[in-house]
C-alpha positions in Angstrom: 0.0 0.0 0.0 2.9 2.3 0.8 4.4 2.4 -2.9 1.0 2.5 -4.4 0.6 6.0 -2.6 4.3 7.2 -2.5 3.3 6.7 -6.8 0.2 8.6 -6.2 2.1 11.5 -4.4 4.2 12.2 -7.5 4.2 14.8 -9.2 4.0 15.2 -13.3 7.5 16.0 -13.4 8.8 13.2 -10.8 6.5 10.9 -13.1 8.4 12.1 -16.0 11.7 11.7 -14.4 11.3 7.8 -13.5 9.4 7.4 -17.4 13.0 9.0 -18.5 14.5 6.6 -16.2 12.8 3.1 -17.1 13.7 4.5 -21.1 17.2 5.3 -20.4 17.7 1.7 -19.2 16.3 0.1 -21.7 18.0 2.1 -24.6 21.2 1.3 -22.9 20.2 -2.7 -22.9 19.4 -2.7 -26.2 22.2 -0.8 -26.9 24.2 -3.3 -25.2 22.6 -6.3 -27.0 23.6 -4.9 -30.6 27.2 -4.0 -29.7 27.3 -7.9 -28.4 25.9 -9.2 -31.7 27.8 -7.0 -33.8 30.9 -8.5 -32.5 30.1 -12.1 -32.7 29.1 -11.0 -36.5 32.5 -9.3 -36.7 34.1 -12.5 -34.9 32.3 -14.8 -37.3 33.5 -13.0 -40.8 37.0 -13.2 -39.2 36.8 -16.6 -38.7 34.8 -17.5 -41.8 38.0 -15.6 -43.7 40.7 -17.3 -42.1 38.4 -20.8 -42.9 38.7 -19.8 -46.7 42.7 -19.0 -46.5 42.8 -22.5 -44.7 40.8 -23.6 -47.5 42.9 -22.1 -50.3 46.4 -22.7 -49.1 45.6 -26.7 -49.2 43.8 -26.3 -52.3 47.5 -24.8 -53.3 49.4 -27.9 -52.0 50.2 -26.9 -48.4 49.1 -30.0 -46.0 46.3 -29.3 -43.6 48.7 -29.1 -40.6 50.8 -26.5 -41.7 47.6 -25.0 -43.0 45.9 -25.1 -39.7 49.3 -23.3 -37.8 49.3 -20.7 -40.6 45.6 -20.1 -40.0 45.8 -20.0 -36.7 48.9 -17.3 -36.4 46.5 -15.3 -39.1 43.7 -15.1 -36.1 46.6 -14.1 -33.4 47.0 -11.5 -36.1 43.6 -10.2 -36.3 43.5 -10.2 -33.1 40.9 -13.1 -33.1 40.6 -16.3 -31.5 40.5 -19.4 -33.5 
C-alpha cells in the first residue's frame, strides 16, 4: 500500500523523471545487446575468412597441418581467436 501511494504522491515532473528513467535503461540494454551481436558477426567473418585461406592454401598444396598453424597465427594477427 505504501508504494501505491508514494506513486500517487508524484508529481508530473517526478513521473516524467522515473518514465526517462525506465527509457534510459532500456536504450542502454538494447544498446548493449547490438554492440554484443555485432561483435560475434565481426568474430564470425574473421573466422569464416581465415576458414577460406585454410581452404585455399591446401587447395594450393600446403598439407592441412601446416595450413591449420598458418591459419591460426592469421587469427593471433587479427587479433581473433581461433
Amino acid at each position: 500500500m505504501k508504494n501505491q501511494d508514494k506513486k500517487a504522491k508524484l508529481t508530473p515532473e517526478q513521473k516524467e523523471i522515473n518514465r526517462l528513467r525506465e527509457e534510459v535503461r532500456y536504450l542502454r540494454s538494447k544498446l548493449q545487446q547490438k554492440e554484443e551481436e555485432q561483435r560475434r558477426r565481426r568474430e564470425e567473418v574473421v573466422n569464416e575468412g581465415v576458414d577460406d585461406i585454410k581452404k585455399k592454401l591446401m587447395a594450393g598444396g600446403m598439407n592441412e597441418r601446416s595450413a591449420d598453424v598458418l591459419s591460426l597465427l592469421m587469427s593471433k594477427d587479427t587479433d581473433t581467436k581461433k
